[in-house]
N, C-alpha and C positions, 0 to 999 in steps of 0.2 A: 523510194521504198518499194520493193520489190510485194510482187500479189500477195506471198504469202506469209509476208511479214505484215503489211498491212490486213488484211484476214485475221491472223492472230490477234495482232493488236486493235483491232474493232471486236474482237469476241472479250476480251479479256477486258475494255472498256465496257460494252453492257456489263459483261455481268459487275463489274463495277458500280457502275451506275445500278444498281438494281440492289448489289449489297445495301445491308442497315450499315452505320459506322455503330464499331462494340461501343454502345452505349455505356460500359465500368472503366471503358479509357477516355471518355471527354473530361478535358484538364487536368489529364495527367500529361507525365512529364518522365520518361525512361533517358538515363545518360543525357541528359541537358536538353533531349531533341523534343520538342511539343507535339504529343502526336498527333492532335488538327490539325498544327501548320502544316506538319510533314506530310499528309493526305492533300492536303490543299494544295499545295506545291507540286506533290507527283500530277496528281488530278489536272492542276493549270497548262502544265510542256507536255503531259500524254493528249491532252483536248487540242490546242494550239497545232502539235507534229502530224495531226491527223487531218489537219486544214492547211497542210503547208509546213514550210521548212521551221524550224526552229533557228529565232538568230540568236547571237553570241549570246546575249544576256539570259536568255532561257536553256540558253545550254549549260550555261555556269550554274543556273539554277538545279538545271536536272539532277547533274554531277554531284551537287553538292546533298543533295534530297538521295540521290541516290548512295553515299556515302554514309548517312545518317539511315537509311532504313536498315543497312545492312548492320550497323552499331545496334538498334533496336531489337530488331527479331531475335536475336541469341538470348533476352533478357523479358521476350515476352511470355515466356514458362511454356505451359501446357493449357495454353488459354483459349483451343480451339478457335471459336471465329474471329478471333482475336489476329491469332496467327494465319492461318488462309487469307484472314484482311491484307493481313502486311504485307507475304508472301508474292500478293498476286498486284501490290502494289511494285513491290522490287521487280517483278518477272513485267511490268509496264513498263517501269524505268529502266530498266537492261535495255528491253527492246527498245524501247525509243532512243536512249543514247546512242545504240548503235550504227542505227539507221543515219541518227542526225552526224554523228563521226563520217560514217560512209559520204553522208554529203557534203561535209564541210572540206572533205579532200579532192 
């Protein structure tokens, strides 16, 4: 992972780590995706890629977390921290799959 993508992605982790999760989305459910799992799941491969490589099974995981957030946000209205949540969830998951892609070649 190059400086300033790890930079990025340790900034964009605090403030993660420091967001509330929108407390009017716990047990909800947008297009089939759970959106605690889906937070749990980006949260577990952006924690893990930051300690090291991500292996195959987290990387299927990313992908697929990252596939589901991008279904969600279009459906999360105008729910302010609602959206910056997910947002900054997906802009985690971009970067990290990318990185992990770059190494996996």
């Amino acid at each position: 992972m190059s400086k300033p993508q790890l930079d990025l992605l340790s900034q964009l982790w605090d403030e993660h780590m420091r967001a509330p999760f929108p407390p009017h989305l716990r047990g909800r459910e947008i297009n089939g995706e759970d959106l605690v799992l889906l937070d749990a799941g980006i949260a577990g491969c952006v924690s893990s890629s930051l300690s090291g490589p991500l292996d195959e099974k987290r990387r299927r995981i990313l992908l697929g977390c990252l596939a589901a957030v991008e279904k969600v946000l279009p459906s999360l209205g105008d729910g302010g921290d609602a959206i910056e949540y997910y947002e900054r969830l997906r802009a985690m998951a971009a970067l990290t799959a990318e990185v992990s892609n770059a190494k996996a070649r």
